[in-house]
N, C-alpha and C positions, 0 to 999 in steps of 0.2 A: 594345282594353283599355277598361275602364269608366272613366267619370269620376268624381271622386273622392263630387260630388253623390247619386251613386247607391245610396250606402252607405245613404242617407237614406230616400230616393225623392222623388218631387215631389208638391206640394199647393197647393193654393188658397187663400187669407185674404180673406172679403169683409167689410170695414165698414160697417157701419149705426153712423153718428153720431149718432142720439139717442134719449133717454130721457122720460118722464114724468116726473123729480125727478133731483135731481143729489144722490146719495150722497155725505157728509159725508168719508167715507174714501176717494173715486175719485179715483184721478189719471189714467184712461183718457180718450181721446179724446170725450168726452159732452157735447152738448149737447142744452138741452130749447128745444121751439119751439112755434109755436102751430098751423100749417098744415104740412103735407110734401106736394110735387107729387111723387106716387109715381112716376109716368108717365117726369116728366124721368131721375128716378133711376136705375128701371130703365135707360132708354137709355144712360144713361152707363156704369153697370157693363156693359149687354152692348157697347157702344163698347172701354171697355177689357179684355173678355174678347180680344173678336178681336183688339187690339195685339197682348197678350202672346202669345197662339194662335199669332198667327206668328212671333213669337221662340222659343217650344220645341215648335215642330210638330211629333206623333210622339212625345212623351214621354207615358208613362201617368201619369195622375192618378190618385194613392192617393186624397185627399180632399179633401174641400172642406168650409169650416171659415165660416159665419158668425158675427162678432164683433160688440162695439158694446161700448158704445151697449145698446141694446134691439133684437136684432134680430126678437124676437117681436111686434115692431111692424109689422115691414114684412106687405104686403098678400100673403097668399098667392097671388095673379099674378104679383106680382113674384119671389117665391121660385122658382115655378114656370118663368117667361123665363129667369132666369140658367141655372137647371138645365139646359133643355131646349139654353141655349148653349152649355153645359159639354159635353153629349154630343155635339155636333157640332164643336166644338173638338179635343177631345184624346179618344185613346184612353180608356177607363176601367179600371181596375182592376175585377176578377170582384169583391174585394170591398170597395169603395171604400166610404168610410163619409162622411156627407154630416151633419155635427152643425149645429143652431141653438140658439146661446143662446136662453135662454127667463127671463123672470119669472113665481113664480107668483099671477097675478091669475088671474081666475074669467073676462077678458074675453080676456084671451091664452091663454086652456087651449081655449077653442070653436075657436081655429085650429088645432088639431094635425092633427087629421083632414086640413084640408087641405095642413100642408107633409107629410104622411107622403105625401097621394098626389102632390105635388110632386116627393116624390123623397128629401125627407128620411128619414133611417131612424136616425139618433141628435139626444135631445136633451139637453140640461147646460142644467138648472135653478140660477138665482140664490137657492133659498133662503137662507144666511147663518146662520140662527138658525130655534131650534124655538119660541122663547116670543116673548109681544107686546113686551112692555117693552124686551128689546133689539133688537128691528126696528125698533121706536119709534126708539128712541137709536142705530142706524144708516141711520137718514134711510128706512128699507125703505116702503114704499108698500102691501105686502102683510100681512095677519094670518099667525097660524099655521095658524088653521083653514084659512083660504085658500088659504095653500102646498099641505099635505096633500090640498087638494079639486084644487089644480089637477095634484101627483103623482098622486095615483090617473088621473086623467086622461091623463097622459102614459104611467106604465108602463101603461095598456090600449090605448094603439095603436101605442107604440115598443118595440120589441125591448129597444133601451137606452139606458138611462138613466142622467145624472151628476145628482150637485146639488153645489152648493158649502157650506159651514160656513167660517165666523171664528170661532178661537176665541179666548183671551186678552185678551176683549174687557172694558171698564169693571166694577167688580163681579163678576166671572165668578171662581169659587173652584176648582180642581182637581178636587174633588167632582162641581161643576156642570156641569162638561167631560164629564167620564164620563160620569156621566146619559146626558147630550145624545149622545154619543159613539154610547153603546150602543144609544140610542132610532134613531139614523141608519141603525145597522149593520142593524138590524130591520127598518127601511124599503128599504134602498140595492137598488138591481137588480143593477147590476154595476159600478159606479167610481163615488168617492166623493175631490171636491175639497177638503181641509183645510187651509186658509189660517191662519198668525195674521196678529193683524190688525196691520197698520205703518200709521206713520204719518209721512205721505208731506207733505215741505214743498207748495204752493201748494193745499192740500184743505182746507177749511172743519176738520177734525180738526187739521191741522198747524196751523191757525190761532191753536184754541182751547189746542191743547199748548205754543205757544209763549208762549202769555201765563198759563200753570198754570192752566185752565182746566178740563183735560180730567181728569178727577178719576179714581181708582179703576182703574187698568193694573194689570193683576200685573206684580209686580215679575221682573227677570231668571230670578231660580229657579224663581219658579214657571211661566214661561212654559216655561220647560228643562222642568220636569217636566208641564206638558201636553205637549210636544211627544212627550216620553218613553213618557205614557201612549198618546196617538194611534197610535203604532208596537206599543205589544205589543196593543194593546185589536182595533186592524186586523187584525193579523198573525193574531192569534185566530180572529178573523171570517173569516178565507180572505180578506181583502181586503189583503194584504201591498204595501206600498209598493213600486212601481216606479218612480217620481221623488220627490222631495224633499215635494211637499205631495200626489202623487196617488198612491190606493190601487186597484185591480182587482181581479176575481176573476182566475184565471188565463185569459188568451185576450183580454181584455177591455180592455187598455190602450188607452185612445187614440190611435189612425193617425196626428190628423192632428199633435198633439204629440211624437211621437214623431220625426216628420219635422224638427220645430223639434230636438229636442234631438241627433238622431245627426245632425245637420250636413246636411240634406238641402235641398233647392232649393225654395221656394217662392214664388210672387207673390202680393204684397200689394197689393187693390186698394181705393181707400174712402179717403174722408179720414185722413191719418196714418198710413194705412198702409206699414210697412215690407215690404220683401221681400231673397229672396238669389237671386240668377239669376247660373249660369255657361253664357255665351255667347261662341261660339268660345275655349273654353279658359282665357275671365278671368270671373271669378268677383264679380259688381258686387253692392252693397249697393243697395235702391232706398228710394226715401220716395215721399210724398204730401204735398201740403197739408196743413196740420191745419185751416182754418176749415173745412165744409161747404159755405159760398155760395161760399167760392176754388174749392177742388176743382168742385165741379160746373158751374161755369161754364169752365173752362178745360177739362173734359175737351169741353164740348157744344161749343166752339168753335173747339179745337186736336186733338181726339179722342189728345190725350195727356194723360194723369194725374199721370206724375210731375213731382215736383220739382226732382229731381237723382238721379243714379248716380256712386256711389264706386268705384272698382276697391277692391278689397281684397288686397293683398300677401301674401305666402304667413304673412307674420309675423302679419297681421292675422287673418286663416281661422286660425292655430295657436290663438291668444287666442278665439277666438270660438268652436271645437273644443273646447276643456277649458272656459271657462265653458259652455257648454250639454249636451256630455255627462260630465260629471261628477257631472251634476244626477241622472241615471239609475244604478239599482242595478248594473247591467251595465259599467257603465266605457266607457271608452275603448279604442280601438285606437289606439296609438301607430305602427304601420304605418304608418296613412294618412297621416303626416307625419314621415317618414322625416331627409328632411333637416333640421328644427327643431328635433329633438331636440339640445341641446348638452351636454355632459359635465356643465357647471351643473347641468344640470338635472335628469339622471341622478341626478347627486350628489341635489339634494334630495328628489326620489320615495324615495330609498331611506331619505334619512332621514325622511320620514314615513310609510314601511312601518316602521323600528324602533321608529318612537311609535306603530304600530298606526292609525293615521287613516288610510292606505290601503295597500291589497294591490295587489303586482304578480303579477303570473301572464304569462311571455314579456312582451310588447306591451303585452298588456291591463290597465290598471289599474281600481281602482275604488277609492272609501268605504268602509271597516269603519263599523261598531254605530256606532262612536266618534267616526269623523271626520263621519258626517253632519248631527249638531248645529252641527260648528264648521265645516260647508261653507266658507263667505267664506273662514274664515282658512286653511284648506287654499289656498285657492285662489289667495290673494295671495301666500304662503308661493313656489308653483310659477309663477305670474308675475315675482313679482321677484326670481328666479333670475339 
């Protein structure tokens, strides 16, 4: 019988911790520095390629997902080393999808050629914004002209291509959304990340917000009604949402997120990085260091990475199962957790199938139109059952 990980599949998460400038709105794992010994780097990711290798021997790898930070920093040999580890590691999936973030500078657009011959075959570009003035006013590094020279660049040697948008940002009118909206969909190859933009307590933005600083947010409604318009304006475009802030053409979803939201098994390797590994039957939470000079020095000299491993209780996989697949148009299977389900809770699904905020079909639930504005509060509603 399969384990229950399977539903998901398995994938990879490599961090690259730093950046050129540290985004006003980031609360990822990012630091900026002045030198990187790319060499030590490498060694330590392929060090903790073969750990985890031999924890799920034999399991196929969907994808492999470089995060940061900036990973369109790192040296195309090194991209190139982890790849060539990953194939000699674990079986691959016929179509394993291998994504690198990317910013688009004019100086990180000359590497694509070589992560595509590395192995790479998708990238998710950090454009943010189509005009200057708000890339300015989000700490961004890059122009527009720039973005655009560096896409063109990308969709002529990648099959496929993400970029990401913030919208709801300072100034920004409902109007302006659209515009930009529609100008994306024109552009977009095949998936298209639409974030609004939060703001996140210890970020230079939460800084500013908490001292009324940060001037010009739309207000509640109208972020509602961007959000609103993003969903028919996509839908239009054949790019219909299949998670909460990502759109696809059909076929085109993203592998290795997909894996995160249907509860599927992955290792997180890289400063901060988290992972979910079920070994012999228990299902562990992992971390990393968050400093960079921690992690890399304890993996070069313990040739272990982590920080710690949580077992996670079937109570805690339940909770972790509905926030992450709920997130997805397609719902959940309440199968896979047979026993969690409690009469409570029954009770409440049905009362938010009668307010229309989610449809049950047997096992299967999901979000209506309705409920996926008021996600969170679905969600606490079905937790604190």
């Amino acid at each position: 019988m399969p384990e229950d990980w399977e539903h998901g599949g398995f994938g990879l998460y490599i961090h690259w911790p730093f950046c050129q400038a540290k985004c006003p709105y980031c609360d990822f794992n990012s630091h900026v520095v002045s030198q990187i010994d790319q060499k030590a780097w490498a060694d330590a990711y392929l060090s903790e390629i073969a750990r985890v290798g031999a924890e799920t021997e034999g399991r196929v790898l969907r994808s492999v997902f470089f995060g940061g930070g900036t990973p369109s920093l790192m040296d195309a040999d090194v991209v190139e080393a982890i790849l060539t580890k990953v194939r000699t590691t674990w079986p691959i999936a016929n179509d394993i999808e291998v994504t690198l973030e990317a910013n688009p500078t004019s100086v990180e657009a000359g590497r694509f050629a070589a992560y595509r011959d590395a192995g790479v075959n998708r990238v998710s570009m950090g454009i943010q914004a189509l005009n200057d003035a708000d890339l300015k006013a989000l700490g961004r590094l890059h122009t527009a002209a720039e973005a655009m020279e560096a896409f063109d660049v990308a969709r002529g040697v990648f099959d496929r291509v993400s970029f990401d948008l913030i919208y709801a940002r300072q100034g920004q009118s409902l109007s302006d959304w659209e515009v930009e909206l529609r100008r994306a969909l024109n552009l977009a190859v095949d998936h298209l990340s639409l974030y609004q933009l939060t703001i996140e307590d210890g970020t230079a933005f939460g800084d500013r917000y908490a001292a009324g600083k940060l001037r010009g947010l739309p207000n509640d409604d109208t972020a509602a009604d961007m959000y609103a318009v993003t969903q028919n304006v996509c839908s239009e475009a054949g790019f219909a949402a299949y998670e909460v802030s990502n759109h696809a053409r059909p076929g085109c979803e993203s592998i290795h997120n997909k894996i995160y939201w249907k509860y599927g098994d992955y290792a997180g390797i890289g400063p901060g990085a988290h992972g979910r590994l079920t070994l012999g039957g228990t299902r562990y939470a992992t971390e990393a260091p968050l400093a960079p000079a921690v992690w890399l020095s304890q993996v070069l000299k313990t040739r272990n990475g982590d920080s710690g491993r949580e077992v996670l209780t079937p109570k805690d996989q339940f909770i972790e199962f509905l926030l992450m697949g709920m997130r997805l148009r397609e719902g959940v299977d309440l199968a896979r957790f047979p026993n969690s389900i409690s009469n409570i809770l029954l009770n409440k699904i049905n009362d938010l199938n009668d307010l229309n905020l989610i449809q049950k079909q047997n096992d299967i639930i999901r979000l209506t139109d309705e409920g996926y504005p008021v996600l969170n509060a679905v969600l606490r509603e079905m937790l604190n059952a």
